[in-house]
N, C-alpha and C positions, 0 to 999 in steps of 0.2 A: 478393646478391639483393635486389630490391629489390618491396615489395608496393603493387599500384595503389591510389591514393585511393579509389576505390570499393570495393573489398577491405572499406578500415578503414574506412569508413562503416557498409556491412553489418555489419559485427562487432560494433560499438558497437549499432546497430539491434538486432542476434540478440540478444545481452548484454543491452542492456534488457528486450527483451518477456520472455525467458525470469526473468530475475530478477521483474520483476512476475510474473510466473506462480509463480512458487514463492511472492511473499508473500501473493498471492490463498491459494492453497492452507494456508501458513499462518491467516489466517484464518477459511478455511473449516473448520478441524478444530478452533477455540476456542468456547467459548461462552460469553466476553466477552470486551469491549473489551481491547484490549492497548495497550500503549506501544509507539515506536517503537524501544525499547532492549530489551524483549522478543521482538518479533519478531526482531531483530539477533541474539540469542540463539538463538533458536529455527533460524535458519537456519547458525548458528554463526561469525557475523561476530563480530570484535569492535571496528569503525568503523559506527558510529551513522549513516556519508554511505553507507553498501554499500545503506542501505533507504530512506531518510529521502526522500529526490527521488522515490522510486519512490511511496513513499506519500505523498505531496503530492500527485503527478499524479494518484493515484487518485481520491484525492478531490475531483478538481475545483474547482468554484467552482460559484454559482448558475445561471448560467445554461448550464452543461454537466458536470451531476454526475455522478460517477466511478460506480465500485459499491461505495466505501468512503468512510463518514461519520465528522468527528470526531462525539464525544463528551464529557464531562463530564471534566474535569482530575484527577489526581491528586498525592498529592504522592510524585515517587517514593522508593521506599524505601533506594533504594543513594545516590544524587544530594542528597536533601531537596530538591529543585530542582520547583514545578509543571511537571506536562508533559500531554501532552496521548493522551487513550486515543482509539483508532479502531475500529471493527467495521464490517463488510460492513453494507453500504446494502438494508434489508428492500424485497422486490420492492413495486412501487408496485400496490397493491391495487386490483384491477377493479370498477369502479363497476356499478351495474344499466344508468345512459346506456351503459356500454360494451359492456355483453352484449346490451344491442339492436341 
């Protein structure tokens, strides 16, 4: 049997967004920054690449920011290696211009 290229597109598609959903939700139940080897934990990976792409995307770039911000480095504790903590991007606060 054989499965059509559109099949394995969607799948990869579904697999991504759903995985970004679980580490959204990860984050939403923290209340701070985490590493990316924590959250890998948290969902019970133990490949650092199952999260690591997903939260890059999130966080975007400047001129199209994610809903997740890095943050301030730490040194991690298992590694001693710097790395880098990330937390959900605080909603962008409504101006008085904008309530007019």
């Amino acid at each position: 049997m054989t499965v059509h290229a559109n099949s394995i597109i969607a799948w990869h598609r579904l697999d991504k967004e759903s995985r970004l959903a679980r580490i959204l939700a990860v984050y939403r139940t923290s209340s701070c920054p985490l590493t990316d080897r924590e959250v890998a934990e948290r969902l019970g990976f133990t490949d650092m690449n199952a999260v690591r792409p997903r939260i890059t995307e999130a966080i975007g770039d400047d001129l199209n920011p994610g809903p997740l911000r890095e943050c301030p480095s730490i040194i991690c504790p298992r590694t001693k290696h710097r790395v880098r903590t990330v937390s959900l991007r605080l909603p962008v606060q409504m101006t008085l211009a904008d309530a007019l």
